[in-house]
C-alpha positions as CSV (number, residue, x, y, z in Angstrom):
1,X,75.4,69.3,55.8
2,X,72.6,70.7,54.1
3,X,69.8,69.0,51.6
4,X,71.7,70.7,48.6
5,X,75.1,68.8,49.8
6,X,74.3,65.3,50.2
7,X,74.8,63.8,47.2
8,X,72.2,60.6,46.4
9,X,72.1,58.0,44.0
10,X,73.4,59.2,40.2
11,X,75.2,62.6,41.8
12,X,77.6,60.1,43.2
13,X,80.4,60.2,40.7
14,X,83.5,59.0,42.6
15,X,85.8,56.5,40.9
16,X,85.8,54.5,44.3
17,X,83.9,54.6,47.3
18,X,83.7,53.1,50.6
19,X,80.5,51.3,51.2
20,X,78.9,50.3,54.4
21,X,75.6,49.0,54.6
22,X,72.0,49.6,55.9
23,X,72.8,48.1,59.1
24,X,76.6,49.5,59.3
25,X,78.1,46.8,58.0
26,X,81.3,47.3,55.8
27,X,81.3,46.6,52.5
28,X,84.9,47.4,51.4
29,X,85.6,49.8,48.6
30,X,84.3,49.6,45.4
31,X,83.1,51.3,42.2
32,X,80.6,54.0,42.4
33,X,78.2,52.5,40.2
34,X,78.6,48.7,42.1
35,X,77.6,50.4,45.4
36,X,74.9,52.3,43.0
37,X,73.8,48.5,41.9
38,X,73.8,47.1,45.6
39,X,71.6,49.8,46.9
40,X,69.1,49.4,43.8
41,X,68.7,45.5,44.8
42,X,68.1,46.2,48.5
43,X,65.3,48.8,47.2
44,X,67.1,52.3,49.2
45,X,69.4,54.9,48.5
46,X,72.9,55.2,48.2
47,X,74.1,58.5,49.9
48,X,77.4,59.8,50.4
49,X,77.6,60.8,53.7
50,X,81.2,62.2,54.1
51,X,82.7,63.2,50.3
52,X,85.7,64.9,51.6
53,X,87.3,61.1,52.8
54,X,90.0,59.5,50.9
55,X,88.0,57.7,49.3
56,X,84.4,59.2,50.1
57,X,82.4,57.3,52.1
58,X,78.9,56.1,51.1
59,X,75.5,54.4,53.0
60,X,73.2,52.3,51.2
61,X,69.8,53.8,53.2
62,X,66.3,55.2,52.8
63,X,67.2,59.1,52.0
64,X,64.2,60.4,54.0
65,X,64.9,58.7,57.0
66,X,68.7,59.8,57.1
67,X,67.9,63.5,55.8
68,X,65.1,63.3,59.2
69,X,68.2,61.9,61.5
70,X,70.4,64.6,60.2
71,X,68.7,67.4,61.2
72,X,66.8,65.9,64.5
73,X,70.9,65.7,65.5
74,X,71.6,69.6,64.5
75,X,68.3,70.3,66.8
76,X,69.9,68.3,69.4
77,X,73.1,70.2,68.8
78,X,71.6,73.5,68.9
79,X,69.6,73.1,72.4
80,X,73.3,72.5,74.1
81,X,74.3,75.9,73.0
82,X,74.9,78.0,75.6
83,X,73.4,81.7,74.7
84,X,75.6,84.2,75.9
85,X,73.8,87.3,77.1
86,X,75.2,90.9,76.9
87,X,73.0,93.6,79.1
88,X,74.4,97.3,78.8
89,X,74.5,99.4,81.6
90,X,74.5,103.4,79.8
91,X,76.5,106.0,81.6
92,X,77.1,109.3,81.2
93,X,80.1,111.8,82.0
94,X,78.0,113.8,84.6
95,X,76.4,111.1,86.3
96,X,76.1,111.4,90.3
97,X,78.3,108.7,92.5
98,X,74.6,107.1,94.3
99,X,73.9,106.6,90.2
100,X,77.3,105.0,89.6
101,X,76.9,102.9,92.8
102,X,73.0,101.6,92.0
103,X,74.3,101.0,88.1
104,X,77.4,99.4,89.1
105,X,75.1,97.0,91.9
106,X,73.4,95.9,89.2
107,X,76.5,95.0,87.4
108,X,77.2,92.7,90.1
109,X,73.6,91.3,90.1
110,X,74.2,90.2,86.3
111,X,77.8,89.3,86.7
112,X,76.4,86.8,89.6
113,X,74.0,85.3,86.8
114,X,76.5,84.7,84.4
115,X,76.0,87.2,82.3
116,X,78.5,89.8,80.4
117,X,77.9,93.4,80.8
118,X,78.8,96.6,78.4
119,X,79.0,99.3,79.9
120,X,78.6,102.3,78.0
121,X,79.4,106.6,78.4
122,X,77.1,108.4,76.2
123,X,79.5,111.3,75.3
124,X,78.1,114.6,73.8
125,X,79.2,118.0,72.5
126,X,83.0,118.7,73.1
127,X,82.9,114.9,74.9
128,X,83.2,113.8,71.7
129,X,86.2,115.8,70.8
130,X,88.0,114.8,73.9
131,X,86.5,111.5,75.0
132,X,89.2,111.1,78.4
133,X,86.1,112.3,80.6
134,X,84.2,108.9,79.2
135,X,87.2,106.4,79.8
136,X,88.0,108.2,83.0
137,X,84.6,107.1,84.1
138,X,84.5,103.1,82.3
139,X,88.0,103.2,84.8
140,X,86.1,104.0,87.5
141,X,82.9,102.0,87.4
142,X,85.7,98.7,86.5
143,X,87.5,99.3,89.2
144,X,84.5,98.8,91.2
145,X,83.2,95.5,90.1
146,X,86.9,94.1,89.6
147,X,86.6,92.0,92.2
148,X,84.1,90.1,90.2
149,X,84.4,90.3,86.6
150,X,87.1,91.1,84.2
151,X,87.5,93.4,80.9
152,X,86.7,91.2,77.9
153,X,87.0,94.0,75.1
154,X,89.3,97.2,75.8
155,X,87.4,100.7,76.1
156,X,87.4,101.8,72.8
157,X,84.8,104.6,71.1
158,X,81.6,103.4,69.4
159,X,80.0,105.9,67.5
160,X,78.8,108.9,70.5
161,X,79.8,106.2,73.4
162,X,82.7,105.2,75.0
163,X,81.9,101.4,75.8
164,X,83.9,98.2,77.4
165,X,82.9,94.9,77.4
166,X,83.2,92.8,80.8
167,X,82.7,89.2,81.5
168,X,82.2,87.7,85.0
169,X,85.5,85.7,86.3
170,X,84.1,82.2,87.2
171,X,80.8,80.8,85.5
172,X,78.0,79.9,87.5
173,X,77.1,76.6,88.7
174,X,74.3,75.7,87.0
């Protein structure tokens, strides 16, 4: 809920609401403009804090301090996000197997962290005509870090890369 869709005061035009009080107390339902009333004689503001109830449901409290609460909750909310992050190994149709097998250790590395991994075959000139060279090698350098990770999004083309998107099998315990 954002500043524009909290409705305060006068924007409150619901035949009925459901009132509660500045220190949660319920009030009962009642007209729109009696809940208006009670909130004028107390001295704070009436605000509809959730208009899609049957019928809405309204607070009689000071606006600045609820709008503050609001959004010191969507902070709160925000830092428990967990941030997935995506690092992309590049490959290429001609690479040597010591490459593959240094690429693919680091795979494992980020894999370990928690972290999903896209590997990608740049694919150039005819590649691009006939792009089996580029999924042969995504099918090899899975099949090497199978063990630990799975295939999240199927090898598909990208523009002038073949690319598949794998995710490590158990999270980390952190």
């Amino acid at each position: 809920m954002s500043k524009e869709e909290t409705l305060i005061n006068e924007q409150i035009r619901f035949d009925t609401v459901r009132c509660i009080s500045a220190d949660g107390e319920q009030l009962g339902i009642m007209t729109s403009k009696d809940a208006q009333l009670l909130a004028n004689n107390v001295g704070l503001d009436l605000v509809c804090i959730s208009p899609n109830a049957k019928p809405p449901v309204c607070k009689i409290v000071e606006y600045g301090k609820y709008r503050y609460q609001l959004e010191k909750k969507q902070k709160e909310a925000k830092k428990k996000q967990k941030q997935i992050e995506i690092k992309e190994i590049k490959l290429s149709t001609q690479i040597a197997q010591n490459d593959i097998n240094y690429k693919v250790k680091h795979a494992r590395e980020f894999f370990i962290d928690g972290k999903h991994v896209k590997f990608r075959v740049y694919l150039r000139g005819r590649e691009l005509q006939n792009p089996a060279g580029g999924f042969d090698m995504l099918k090899r350098v899975c099949a090497m870090v199978e063990d630990i990770a799975h295939i999240d999004k199927e090898a598909k083309i990208e523009g002038k890369y073949a690319s598949v998107l794998m995710i490590p099998n158990n999270k980390p315990k952190s």
